[in-house]
N, C-alpha and C positions, 0 to 999 in steps of 0.2 A: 504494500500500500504506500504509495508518492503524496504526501499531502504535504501542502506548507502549514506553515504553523497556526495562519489564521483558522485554515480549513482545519486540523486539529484538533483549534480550540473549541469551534462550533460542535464538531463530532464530541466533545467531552462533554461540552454543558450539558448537550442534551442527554449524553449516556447517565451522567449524574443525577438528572433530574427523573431519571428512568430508573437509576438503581435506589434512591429515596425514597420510592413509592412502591417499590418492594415488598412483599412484606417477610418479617424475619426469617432467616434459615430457619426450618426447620428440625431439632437438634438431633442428631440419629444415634443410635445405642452403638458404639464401641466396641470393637471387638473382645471376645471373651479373653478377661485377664488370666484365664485357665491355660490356653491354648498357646500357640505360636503368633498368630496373625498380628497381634500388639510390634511384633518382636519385627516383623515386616513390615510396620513405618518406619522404624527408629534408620537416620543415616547419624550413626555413632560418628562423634568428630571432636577432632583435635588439633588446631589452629594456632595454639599459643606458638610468638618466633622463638620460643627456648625448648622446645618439643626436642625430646632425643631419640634415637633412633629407637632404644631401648624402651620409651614410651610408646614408642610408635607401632611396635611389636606387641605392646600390651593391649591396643588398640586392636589391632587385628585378632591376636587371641579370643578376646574378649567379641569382637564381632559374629567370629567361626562358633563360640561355645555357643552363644545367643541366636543363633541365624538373624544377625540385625541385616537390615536390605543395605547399608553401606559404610561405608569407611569413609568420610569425608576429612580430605589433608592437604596442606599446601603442594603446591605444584611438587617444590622438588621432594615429594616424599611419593609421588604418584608410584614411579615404577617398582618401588622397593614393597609397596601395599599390595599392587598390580601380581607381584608376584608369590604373597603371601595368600591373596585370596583366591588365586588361579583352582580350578576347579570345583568351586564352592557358588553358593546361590549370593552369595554378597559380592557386591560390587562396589569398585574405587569412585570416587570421587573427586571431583577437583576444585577450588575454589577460584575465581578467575575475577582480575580488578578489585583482589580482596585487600585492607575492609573500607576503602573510599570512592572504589568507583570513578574516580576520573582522572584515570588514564584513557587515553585517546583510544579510536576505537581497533584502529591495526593493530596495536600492544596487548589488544585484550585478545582479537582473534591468534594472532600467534601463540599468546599463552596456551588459548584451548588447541589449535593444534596440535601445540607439543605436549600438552596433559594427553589427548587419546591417542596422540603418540606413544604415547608412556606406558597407554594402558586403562585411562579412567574410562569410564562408562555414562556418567553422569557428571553435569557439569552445574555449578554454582554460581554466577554471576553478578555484581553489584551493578546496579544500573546507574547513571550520572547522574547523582542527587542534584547538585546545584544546576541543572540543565532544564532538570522538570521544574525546579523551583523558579526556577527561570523563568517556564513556558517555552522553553525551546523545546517543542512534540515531538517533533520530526527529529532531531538530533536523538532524543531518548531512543524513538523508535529503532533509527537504522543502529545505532551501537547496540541494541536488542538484537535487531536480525543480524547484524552481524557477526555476533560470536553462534549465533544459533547457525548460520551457513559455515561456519571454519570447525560447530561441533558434528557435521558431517554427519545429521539422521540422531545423535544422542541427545539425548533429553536435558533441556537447559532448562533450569529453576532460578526464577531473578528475583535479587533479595531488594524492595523497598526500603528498607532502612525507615522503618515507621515512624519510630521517635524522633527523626523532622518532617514528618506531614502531619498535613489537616489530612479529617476526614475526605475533606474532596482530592486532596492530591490524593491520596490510596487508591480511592476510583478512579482517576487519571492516570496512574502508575500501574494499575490491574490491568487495566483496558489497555492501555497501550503496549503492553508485553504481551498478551493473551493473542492480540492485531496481529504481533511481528511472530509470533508461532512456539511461544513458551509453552512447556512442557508444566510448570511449575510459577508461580507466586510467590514468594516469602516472606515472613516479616522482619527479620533482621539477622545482623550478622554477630551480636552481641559484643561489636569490639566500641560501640562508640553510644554504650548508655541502652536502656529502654528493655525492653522483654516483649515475648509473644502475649497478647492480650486474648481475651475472647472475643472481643468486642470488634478486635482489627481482624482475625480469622472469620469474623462472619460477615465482616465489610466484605472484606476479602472475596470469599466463596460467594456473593452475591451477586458481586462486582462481574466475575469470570463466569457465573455457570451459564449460562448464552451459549458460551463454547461448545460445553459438554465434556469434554475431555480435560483441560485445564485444571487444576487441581491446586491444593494451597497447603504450604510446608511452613510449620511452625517451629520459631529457632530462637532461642535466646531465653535463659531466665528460667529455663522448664528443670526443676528439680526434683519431681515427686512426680508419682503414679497418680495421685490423686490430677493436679494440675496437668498430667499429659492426656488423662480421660477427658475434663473438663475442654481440653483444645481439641480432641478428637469430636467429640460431640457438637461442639460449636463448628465441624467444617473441615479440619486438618483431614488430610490425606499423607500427610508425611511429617514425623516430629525430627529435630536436631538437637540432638546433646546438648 
């Protein structure tokens, strides 16, 4: 989708004024905490820049024992996860433009190149916070499609970073990821303040379901079973460490 920014902005108002009149998700029951299926949201992640390999290993262990659905790690820890989860139903992850989001848009697609070079499976993405803050649409959108063309078919998840929007940017920042062909919604990256909210996962999942396929991963701040029931039910399809 080619739009300028005016055209954009017109397409958001009205989408906003469309997802206002909404009416609530509806909250759906959770998978049984008996079972496995809990254990197939979780992408297990480990981000900190002082992470040792030794950690890193415990990360995987701990993913293989769990059957968590992935390993989410900075770029240069891809291949070395890449090769620990090889044969198993868990897959790598990669975090890309992590945790500010503005670097330009070639430096982000390179990155995910050489991540599924590496080996990830899924990719993580921050979107250019001060660009939507901005109103520059069309700039969000194509550094959107453009790490989702250089992820080659794997499923990109773009993290909002909520704890600088309004509610209306969320819907401006759902919608326009959902456009450019995200796999995934996020709500942050936990390095710069805020948590997954209820409130923003069912903005969220409101915002995207049009799609159908689109889905919304909840990341930051989530410490207890209780609180990850609570975001599944309000809408998550995918929790983050």
């Amino acid at each position: 989708m080619t739009l300028t920014n005016d055209e954009w902005r017109d397409i958001i108002s009205l989408r906003i004024d469309e997802v206002k009149k909404l009416p609530d998700f509806v909250p759906i029951t959770p998978p049984s905490i008996s079972g496995h299926l809990i254990a197939l949201t979780i992408d297990h992640t480990l981000l900190k820049p002082d992470a040792t390999s030794a950690q890193i290993d415990t990360l995987c262990d701990e993913a293989l024992k769990y059957k968590f659905k992935s390993c989410c790690v900075n770029g240069s820890h891809v291949a070395h996860v890449a090769t620990r989860l090889a044969g198993s139903s868990t897959v790598p992850c990669c975090v890309i433009g992590f945790p500010l989001g503005a670097g330009n848009s070639k430096s982000k697609a390179f990155e995910t190149r050489v991540a599924i070079e590496d080996g990830a499976k899924e990719i993580d993405m921050v979107l250019n916070i001060g660009a939507l803050k901005s109103g520059n649409y069309a700039l969000v959108h194509d550094d959107i499609a453009t790490v989702i063309a250089a992820a080659a078919s794997h499923p990109v998840k773009v993290i909002l970073e909520t704890t600088f929007l309004s509610n209306e940017e969320k819907i401006a920042a759902s919608f326009i990821a959902a456009e450019a062909g995200a796999a995934f919604v996020k709500t942050c990256t936990g390095f710069l303040g805020g948590a997954a909210s209820v409130a923003d996962v069912a903005l969220m999942k409101k915002t995207v379901q049009y799609k159908g396929k689109v889905q919304v991963k909840a990341s930051a701040g989530i410490r207890s079973l209780k609180t990850c029931l609570e975001l599944l039910e309000a809408g998550a399809d995918r929790i983050g460490t």
